[in-house]
C-alpha positions as CSV (number, residue, x, y, z in Angstrom):
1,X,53.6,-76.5,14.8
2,X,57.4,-76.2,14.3
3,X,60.0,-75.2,17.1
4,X,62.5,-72.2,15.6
5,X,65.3,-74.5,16.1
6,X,67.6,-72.4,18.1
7,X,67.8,-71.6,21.7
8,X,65.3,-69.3,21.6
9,X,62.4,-72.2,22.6
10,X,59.8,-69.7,24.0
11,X,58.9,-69.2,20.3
12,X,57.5,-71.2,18.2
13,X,56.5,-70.9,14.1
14,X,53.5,-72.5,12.9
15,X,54.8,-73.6,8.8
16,X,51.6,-74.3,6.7
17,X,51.7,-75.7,3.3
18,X,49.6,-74.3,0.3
19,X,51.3,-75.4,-3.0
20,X,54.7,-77.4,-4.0
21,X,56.8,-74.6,-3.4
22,X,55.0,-72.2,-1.3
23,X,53.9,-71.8,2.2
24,X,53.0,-70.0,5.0
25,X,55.0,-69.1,8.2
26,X,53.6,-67.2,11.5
27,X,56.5,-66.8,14.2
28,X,56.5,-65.4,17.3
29,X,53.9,-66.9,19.6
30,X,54.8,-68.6,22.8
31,X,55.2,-71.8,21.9
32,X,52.6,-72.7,25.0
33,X,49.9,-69.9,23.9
34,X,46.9,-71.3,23.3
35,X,46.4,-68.4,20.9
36,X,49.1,-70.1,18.7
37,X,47.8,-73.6,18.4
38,X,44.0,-72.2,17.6
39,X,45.5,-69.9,15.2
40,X,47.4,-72.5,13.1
41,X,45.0,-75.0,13.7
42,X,42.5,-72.6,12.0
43,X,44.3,-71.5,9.4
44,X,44.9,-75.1,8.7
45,X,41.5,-75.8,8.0
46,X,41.1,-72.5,6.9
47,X,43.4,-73.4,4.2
48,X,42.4,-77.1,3.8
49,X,38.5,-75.7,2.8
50,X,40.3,-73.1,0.7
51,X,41.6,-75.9,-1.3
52,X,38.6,-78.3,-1.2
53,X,36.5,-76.1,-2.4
54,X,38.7,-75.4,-5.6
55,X,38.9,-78.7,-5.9
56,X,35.3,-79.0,-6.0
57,X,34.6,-76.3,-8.4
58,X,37.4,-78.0,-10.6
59,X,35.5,-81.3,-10.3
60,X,32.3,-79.4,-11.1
61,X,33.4,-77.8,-14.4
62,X,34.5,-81.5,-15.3
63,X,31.3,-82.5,-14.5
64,X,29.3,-80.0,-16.3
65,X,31.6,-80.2,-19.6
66,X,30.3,-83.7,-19.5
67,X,27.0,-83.0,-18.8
68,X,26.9,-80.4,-21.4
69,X,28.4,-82.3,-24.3
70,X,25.9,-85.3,-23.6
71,X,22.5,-83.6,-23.8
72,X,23.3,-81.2,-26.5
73,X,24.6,-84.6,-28.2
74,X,21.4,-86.0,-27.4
75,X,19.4,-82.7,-28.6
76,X,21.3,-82.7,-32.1
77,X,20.8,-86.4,-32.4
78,X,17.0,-85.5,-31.4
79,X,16.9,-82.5,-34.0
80,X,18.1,-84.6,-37.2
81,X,15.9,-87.6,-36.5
82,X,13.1,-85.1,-36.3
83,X,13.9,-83.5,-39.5
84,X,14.6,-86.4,-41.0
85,X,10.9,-87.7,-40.5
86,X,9.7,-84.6,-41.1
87,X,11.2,-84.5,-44.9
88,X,9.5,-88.4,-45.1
89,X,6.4,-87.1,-43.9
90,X,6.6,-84.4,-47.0
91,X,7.5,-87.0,-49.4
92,X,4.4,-89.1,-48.3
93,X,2.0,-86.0,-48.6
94,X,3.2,-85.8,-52.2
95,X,2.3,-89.8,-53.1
96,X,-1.2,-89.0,-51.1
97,X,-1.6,-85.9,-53.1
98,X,-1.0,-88.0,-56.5
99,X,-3.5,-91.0,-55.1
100,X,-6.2,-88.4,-54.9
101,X,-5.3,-87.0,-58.4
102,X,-5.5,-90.6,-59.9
103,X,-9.0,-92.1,-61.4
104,X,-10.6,-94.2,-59.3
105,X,-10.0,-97.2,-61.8
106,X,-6.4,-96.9,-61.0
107,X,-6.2,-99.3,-58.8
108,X,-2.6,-100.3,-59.5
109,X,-1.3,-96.7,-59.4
110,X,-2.6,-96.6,-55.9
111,X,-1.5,-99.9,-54.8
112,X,2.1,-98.8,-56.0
113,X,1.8,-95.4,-54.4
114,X,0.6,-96.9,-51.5
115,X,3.4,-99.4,-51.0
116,X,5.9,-96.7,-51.6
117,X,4.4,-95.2,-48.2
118,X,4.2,-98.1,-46.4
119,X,7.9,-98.6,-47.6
120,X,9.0,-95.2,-46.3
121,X,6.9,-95.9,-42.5
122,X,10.2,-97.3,-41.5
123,X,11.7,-93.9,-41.4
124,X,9.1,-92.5,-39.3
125,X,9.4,-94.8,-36.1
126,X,11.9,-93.2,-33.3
127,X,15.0,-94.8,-32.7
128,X,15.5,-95.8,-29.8
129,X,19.1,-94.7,-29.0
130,X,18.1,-91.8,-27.4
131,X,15.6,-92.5,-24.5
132,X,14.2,-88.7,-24.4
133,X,12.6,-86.2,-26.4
134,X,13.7,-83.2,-27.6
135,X,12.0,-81.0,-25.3
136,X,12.5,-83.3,-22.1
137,X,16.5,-83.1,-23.3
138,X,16.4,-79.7,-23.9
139,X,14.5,-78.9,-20.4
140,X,17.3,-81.2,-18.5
141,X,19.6,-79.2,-20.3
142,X,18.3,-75.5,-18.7
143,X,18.2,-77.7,-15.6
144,X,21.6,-78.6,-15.6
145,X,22.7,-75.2,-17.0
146,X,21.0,-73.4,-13.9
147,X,21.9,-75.6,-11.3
148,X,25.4,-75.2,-12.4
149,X,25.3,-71.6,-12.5
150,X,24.3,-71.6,-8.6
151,X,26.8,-73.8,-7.5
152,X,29.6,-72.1,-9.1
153,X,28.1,-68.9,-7.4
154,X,28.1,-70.7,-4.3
155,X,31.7,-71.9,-4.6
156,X,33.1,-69.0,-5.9
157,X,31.4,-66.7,-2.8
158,X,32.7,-69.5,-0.4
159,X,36.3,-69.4,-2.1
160,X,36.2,-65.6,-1.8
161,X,34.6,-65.4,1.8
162,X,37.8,-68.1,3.0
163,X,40.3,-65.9,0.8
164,X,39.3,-62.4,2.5
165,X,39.3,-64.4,5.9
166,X,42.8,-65.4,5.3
167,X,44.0,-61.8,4.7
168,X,42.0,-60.6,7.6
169,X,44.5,-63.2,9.8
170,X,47.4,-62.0,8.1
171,X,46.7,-58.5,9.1
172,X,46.1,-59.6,12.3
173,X,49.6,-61.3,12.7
174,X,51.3,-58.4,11.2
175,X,50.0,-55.8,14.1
């Protein structure tokens, strides 16, 4: 609460600041009205949430890019190692397939064939980069996706409530 400044003292202005170069002037309260010093003190907060909340929302988009960007990393990573043992697991059907179509005297054809598959059971074992499966990343994903839709709900029904309170006080001033 700021005095005018000239020898008008009975009023007073209450100067609120919202951005660098903007703010927000109320004159013409009694500089002792209660009425004045509840209404900037309100608007003060009033303000102060306005910007909080933004700044929370901001914070929340940051925190959902990341969010975002690591578990469908973790999915693709997920996906490639899966088809990756999935084209093995084709390759080692075909050198079972051939062991059955060899003679049963063969037995060095299916010792070769065999230690081609036991060479290629390397491929098959999960690495262990990525601590998850594929359906328990893609499940946190939907997780994370909903429970950031909600809160940006939230926030941007809070930010619009405070906004359409703050015109409601400016009416209010200008009758």
């Amino acid at each position: 609460m700021q005095d005018l400044g000239d020898s008008n003292k009975s009023k007073s202005r209450c100067v609120l600041a919202i951005g660098s170069n903007k703010s927000i002037i109320w004159e013409g309260f009694p500089q002792t009205s209660q009425s004045h010093k509840t209404l900037c003190n309100t608007l003060e907060k009033l303000i102060m949430n306005l910007k909080t909340l933004i700044s929370i929302k901001f914070i929340l988009y940051i925190i959902g890019f990341l969010i975002i960007a690591y578990f469908s990393g973790n999915i693709n990573n997920s996906y490639k190692n899966l088809e990756k043992q999935n084209e093995e697991l084709l390759n080692q059907k075909k050198y079972y397939e051939a062991i059955l179509k060899l003679e049963k005297n063969d037995s060095v054809g299916k010792k070769n064939l065999y230690e081609i598959i036991e060479a290629g059971n390397y491929k098959l074992k999960p690495e262990n980069g990525n601590k998850f499966k594929l359906s328990t990343n893609i499940t946190i994903l939907i997780i994370s996706f909903l429970m950031l839709f909600y809160l940006f709900n939230y926030l941007n029904n809070k930010i619009e409530k405070l906004k359409s309170e703050e015109t409601v006080d400016e009416k209010i001033k200008m009758l």
